[in-house]
N, C-alpha and C positions, 0 to 999 in steps of 0.2 A: 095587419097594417104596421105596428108595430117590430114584426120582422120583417117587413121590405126595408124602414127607416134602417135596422142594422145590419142590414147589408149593405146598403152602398155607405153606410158611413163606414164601414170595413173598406170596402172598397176604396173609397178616397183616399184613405187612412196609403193602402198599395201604392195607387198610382199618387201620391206625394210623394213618398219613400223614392219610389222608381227614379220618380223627377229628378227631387233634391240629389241621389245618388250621381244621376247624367249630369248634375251641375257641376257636381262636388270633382267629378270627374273630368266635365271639362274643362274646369278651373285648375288641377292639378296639371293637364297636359300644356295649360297655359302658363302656368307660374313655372314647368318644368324648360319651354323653350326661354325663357324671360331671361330666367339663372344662368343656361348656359350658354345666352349670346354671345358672351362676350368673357367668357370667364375661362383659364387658362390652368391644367394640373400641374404644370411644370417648377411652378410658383409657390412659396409658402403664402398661403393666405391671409396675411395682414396689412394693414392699413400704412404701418412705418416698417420698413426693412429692419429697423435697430430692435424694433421690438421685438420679444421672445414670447412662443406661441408655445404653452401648458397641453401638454397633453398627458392625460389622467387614465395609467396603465389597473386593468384589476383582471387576475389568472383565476378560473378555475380547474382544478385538479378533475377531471373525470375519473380514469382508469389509469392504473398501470398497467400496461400491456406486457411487459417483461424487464428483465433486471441484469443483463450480461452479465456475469461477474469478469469472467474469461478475460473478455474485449472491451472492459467498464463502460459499458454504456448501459442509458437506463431511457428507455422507449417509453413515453408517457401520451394519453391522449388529453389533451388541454383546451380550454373555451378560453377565445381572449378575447376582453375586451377595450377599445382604445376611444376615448372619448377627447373631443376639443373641437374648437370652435372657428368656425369660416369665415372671415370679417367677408366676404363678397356673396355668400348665401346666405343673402336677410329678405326677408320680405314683411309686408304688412297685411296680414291676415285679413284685415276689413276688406281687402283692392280683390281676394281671392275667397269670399263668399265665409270667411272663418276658419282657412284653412289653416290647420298649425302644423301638421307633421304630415311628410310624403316617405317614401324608402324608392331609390334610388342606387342602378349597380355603383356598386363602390371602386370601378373603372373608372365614374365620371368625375370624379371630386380628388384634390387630392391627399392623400395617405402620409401619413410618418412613415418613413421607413424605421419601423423597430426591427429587429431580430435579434435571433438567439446567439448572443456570441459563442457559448459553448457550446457549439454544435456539431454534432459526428455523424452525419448523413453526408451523403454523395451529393444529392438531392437538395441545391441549395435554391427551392422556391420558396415562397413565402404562404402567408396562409390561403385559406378557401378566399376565391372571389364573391361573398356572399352579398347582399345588400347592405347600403349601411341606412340610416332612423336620418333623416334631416329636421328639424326643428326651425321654427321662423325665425326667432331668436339667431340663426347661425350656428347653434351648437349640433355636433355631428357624434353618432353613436355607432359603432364599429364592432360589431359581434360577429368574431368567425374561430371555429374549431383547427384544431392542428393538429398531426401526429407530430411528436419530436422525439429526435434521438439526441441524447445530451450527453458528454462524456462526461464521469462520475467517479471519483478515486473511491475506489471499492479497500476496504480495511477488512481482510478475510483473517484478523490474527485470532477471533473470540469464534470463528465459524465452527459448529452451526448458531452459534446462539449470540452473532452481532447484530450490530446494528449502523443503520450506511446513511450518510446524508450527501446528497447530490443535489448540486445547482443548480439555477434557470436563469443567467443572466440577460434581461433583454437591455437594449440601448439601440439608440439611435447609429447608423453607419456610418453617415455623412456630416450631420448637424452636429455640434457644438453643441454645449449648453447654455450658451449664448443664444441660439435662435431659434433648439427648441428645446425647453423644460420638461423630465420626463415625473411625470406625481405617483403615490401609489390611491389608488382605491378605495381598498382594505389594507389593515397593518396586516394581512396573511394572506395567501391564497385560500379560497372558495372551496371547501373539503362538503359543502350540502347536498351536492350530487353524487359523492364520489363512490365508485362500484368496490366493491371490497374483495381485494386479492388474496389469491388459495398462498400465496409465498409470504407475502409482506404484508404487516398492518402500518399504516401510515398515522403517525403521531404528529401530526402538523406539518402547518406550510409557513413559516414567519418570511414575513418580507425584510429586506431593508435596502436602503436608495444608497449609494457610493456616487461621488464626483473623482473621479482618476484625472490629475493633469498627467497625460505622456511625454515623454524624451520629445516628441518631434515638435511639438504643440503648446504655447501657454494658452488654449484656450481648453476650457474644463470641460471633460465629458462625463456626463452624470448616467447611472444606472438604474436600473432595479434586479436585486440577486432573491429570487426563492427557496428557499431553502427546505429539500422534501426532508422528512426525518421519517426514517424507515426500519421498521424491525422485523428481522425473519422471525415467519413462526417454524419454530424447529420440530414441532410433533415428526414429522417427514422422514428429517435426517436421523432423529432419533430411534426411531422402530425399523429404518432400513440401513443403518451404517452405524450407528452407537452401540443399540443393542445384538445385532449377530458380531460384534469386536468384543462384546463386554463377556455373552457366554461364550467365544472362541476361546477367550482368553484365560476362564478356568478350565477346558481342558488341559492347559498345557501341567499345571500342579497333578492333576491325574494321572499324567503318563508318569511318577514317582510312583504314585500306587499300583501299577501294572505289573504283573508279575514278570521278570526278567528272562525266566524261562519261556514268557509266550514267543520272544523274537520280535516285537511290535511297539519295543517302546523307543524307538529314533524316528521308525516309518509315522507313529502319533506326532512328532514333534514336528518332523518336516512337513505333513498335510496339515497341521494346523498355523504354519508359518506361512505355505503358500495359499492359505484361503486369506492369510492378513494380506497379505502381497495385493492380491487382487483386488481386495475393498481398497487398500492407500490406491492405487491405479486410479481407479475412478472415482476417489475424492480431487486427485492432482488432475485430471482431464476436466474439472468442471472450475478448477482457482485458477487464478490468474499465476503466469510463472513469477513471481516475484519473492524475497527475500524472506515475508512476512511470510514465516509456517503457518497455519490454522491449528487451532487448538486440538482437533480430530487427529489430523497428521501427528502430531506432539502423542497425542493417546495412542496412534494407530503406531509409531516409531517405538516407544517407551515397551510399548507390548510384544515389540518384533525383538526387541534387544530384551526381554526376561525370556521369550521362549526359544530363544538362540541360549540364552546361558543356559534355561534348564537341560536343552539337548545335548549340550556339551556336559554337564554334570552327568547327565543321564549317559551318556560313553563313559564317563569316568566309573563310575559306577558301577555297569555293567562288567567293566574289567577288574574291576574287585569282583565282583561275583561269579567272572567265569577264570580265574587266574590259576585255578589246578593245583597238581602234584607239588607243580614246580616252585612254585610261591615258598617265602619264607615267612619263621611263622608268625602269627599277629603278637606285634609289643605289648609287654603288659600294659603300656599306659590305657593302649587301644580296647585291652581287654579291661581293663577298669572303667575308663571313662566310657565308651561303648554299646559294650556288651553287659555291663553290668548296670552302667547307674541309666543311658539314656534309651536301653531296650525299657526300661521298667517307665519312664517317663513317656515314650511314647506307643508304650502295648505293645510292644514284638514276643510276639513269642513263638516258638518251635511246636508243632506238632505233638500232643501230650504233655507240653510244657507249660506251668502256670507262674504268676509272680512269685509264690512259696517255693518254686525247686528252683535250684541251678542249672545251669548248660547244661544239655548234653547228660542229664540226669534224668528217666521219668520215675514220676510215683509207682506207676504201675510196675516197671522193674523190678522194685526192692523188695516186693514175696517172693518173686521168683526167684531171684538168687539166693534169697535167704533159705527156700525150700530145697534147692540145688546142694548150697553148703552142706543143710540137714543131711541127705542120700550119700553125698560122698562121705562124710561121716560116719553111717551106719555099715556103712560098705568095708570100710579102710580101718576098721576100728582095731586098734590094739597092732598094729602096723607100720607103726612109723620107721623111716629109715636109721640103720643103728651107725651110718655112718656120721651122721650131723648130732652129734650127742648136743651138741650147745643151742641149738636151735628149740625154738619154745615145739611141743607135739602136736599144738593144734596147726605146725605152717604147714605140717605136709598134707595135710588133709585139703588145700587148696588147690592141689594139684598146678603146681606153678615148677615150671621148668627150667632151673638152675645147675649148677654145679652139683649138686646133690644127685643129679640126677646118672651123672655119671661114677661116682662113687656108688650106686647102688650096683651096678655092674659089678663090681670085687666081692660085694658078701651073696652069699647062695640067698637070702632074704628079698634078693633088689625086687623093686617093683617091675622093672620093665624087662629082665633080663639080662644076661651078657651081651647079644652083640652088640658093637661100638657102631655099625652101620646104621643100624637101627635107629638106635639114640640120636645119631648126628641129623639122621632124616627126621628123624621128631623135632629137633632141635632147631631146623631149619623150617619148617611151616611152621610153630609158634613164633619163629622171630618174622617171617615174614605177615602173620598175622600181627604180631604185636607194631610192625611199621603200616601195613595197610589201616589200623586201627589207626593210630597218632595220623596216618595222610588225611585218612575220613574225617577228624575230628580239626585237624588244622582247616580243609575244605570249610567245614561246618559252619568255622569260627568267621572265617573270609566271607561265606556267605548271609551270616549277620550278621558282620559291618554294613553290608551292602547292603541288608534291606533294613539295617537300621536307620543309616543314610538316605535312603530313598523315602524313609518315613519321616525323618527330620527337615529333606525339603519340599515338601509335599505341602508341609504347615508354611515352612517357608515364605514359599512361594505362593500359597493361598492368601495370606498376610498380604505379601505385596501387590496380590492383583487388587486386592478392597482397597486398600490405600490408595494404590495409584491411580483408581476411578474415583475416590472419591474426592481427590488432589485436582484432578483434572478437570471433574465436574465444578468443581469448589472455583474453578478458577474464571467460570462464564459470570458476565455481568448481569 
């Protein structure tokens, strides 16, 4: 028994609901023909023409949908909403069963015209036709979504690591701020929804309201300007155009260390100049052409102009080291300051050669000659030429060819015999060995200049890559 009882009080419970709904309903269609007998959108809705009608602008920010820098415009998707009040849509709730709020298309009522004045679309509609919230009171609630394209002066000088603030000015077209008042909301736009972009992190939305009187006009027109504040995240730029510029850019010190005989140290300079070429290309395809370099460009410039000097040193260089016979021979000073004090400062050395020997000296030589000297000694002993009385007896044991050597031809003693033919063809391969020796040795000297040079800018130039990144970097806010 007691479950029959709750059922149909369930039931009743229904079919009230049902009712009061069909009333509620056809009370709204009723208070809906009431309002718009007679009521006109062409019209500001107020009661005295003089009066000025409030309406109470509040943005919010959804999405950034993209950031032109190129063409500054900055695509945003936005929730807006406009509230104010209808002196001719009132009613009295008690006459319509307690009705206080209906939503009606917002074709039927009429609208402020706000819009964007900075606007850079083609596309000059206005927002979604959505419904707007009526209230019995007369105040009217106006939520409708927008995409906007906003033109935005883009400040590309700290790129990749700026930061860009672009406005949203909306205002009235028509109206004055005489007849109709625009309020803000919130002192900021609405960032509680906002979807969060892989480019930009958005650090606020602050509002503020401007009254502009113009040239044409002493009646004041009032604003509201948003103001997005936007900072790239540079992770991006930095791991696909920072860093293959930063290690391109120590190759170029390396091609000093390359040995000159490979034939490959200009062909290094010029591929690592045009793999820069190529990255500056498509940092300049994505800026805007205007006067402001970006801080990248400045790095990716500074690095073109060190690896053009080093390549040009790197020719000069090489012709110290491939300069030949013909070359005259290295200055003392070159040979002092050089090859003496800055081979030892920056490690050069020759083949068998340590900081304890001199040029063109090895250690390993000095038994051997000294064993050498011993043989011809043993050999020659008691032997000295009788024509050089004045000469000490140990010189002729060097076997060094002199004048001497033709005065041994007059005593039956000589070493090498009478004929003068002889002599003179002996005479002639030691001098042409003793100039082939001084050419080899002048060569020698030529060729470390040149890789002493090539070892002094190597440090250089490794010096001014670290600096100049870290000058560069130093310089992003």
């Amino acid at each position: 028994m007691e479950r029959v009882w709750v059922e149909m009080l369930f039931f009743s419970a229904l079919l009230l609901a049902e009712v009061a709904h069909c009333a509620q309903g056809r009370y709204a269609h009723k208070l809906l023909n009431d309002l718009m007998e007679n009521y006109s959108t062409a019209l500001r809705p107020v009661d005295d023409t003089d009066k000025t009608l409030n309406v109470t602008l509040q943005v919010t920010l959804s999405q950034i949908k993209d950031m032109d820098e190129r063409n500054q415009v900055l695509i945003a998707y936005l929730w807006i909403r406009q509230t104010w009040h209808d002196a001719y849509l009132k009613w009295n709730k008690e006459e319509y069963d307690g009705l206080e709020v209906i939503r009606i298309p917002s074709s039927l009522v009429w609208r402020p015209d706000l819009v964007l004045y900075n606007k850079a679309d083609d596309d000059f509609s206005g927002p979604v036709d959505t419904n707007v919230v009526l209230r019995y009171n007369g105040e009217i609630t106006w939520d409708a979504p927008a995409i906007t394209k906003s033109s935005c002066v883009v400040d590309v000088s700290y790129f990749p690591f700026d930061s860009q603030q672009c406005n949203l000015t909306f205002g009235s077209w028509t109206y004055n701020g005489n007849q109709v008042d625009i309020s803000m909301g919130m002192e900021s736009g609405d960032l509680s929804d906002f979807v969060e972009n892989v480019e930009w992190e958005c650090h606020g939305m602050p509002a503020t309201k401007n009254v502009i009187m113009y040239g044409c006009c002493s009646d004041p027109y009032p604003d509201i300007t948003y103001t997005v504040l936007l900072q790239r995240r540079s992770s991006f730029y930095i791991f696909n155009l920072l860093l293959p510029c930063f290690l391109i850019s120590f190759l170029a010190p390396l091609g000093f260390y390359l040995p000159a005989d490979s034939g490959e140290k200009v062909s290094l300079g010029v591929t690592v100049l045009l793999a820069l070429t190529v990255f500056q290309m498509m940092v300049a395809e994505s800026m805007p052409p205007s006067e402001s370099v970006p801080l990248i460009g400045k790095y990716y410039v500074a690095t073109m102009t060190m690896i053009t000097a080093s390549t040009s040193l790197t020719i000069f260089i090489m012709n110290i080291h491939f300069c030949g016979a013909e070359a005259k021979p290295v200055p003392y000073w070159a040979k002092v300051l050089i090859i003496d004090y800055m081979s030892k400062i920056f490690f050069v050395y020759e083949v068998g050669e340590s900081c304890a020997s001199p040029f063109g000296q090895s250690e390993d030589s000095e038994p051997f000659l000294r064993n050498h000297k011993q043989n011809l000694k043993k050999k020659l002993k008691g032997a000295p030429p009788p024509c050089c009385p004045d000469d000490d007896k140990s010189a002729a044991f060097h076997l060094t060819f002199d004048r001497c050597v033709y005065c041994s031809c007059r005593g039956n003693g000589g070493i090498l015999g009478c004929d003068p033919k002889l002599v003179w063809n002996v005479e002639y391969i030691a001098n042409c060995f003793r100039e082939q020796k001084a050419t080899c040795l002048k060569v020698a000297e030529w060729k470390k200049i040149a890789k002493v040079m090539d070892r002094f800018f190597m440090w250089i130039f490794f010096i001014m890559v670290f600096l100049m990144s870290i000058l560069i970097i130093g310089k992003a806010p």
